[in-house]
N, C-alpha and C positions, 0 to 999 in steps of 0.2 A: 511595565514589567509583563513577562511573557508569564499568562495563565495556562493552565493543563487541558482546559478547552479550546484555549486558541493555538496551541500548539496539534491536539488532534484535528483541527479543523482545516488547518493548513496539510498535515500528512493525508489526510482523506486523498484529494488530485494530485498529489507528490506520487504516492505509492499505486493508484491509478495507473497514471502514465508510464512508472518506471515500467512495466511489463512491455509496452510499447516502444521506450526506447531502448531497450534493451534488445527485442527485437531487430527493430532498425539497424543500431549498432554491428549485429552479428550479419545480419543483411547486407551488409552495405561493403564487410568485407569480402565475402565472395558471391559466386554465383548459386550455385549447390549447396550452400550454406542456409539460404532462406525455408526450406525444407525442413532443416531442423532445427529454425529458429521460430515457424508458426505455432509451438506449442505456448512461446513466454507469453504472448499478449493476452491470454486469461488469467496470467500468473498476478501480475498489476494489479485485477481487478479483486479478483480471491483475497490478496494481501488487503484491500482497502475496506473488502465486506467485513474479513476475520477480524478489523482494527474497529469497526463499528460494533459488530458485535460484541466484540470484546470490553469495548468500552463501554457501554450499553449492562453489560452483564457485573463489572466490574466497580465500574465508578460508583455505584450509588455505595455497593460495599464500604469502599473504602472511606466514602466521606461518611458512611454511619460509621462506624469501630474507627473512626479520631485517623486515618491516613491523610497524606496530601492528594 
């Protein structure tokens, strides 16, 4: 059975990357497109800190006051 750890642990490099492929993606369709696709690849990262911290900040909460 899939736990609430091992599910954050696996979106950690999921959500990482997506800024990268997402990039990529937009890249790959044009030329002049890559310009305004160099902002996503921080976005990834940003997404993976905020899901750490968040988790970080969050979890212990929820496992004291009886959450899953």
């Amino acid at each position: 059975m899939l736990e609430r750890p091992d599910a954050v642990l696996t979106l950690i490099p999921l959500l990482a990357v997506s800024g990268l492929a997402a990039r990529t993606l937009i890249a790959a369709t044009g030329v002049a497109t890559g310009l305004l696709a160099a902002p996503l690849a921080p976005v990834g990262y940003a997404a993976a800190l905020c899901l750490v911290f968040g988790e970080l900040l969050a979890w212990p909460a929820a496992e004291r006051f009886g959450g899953s």
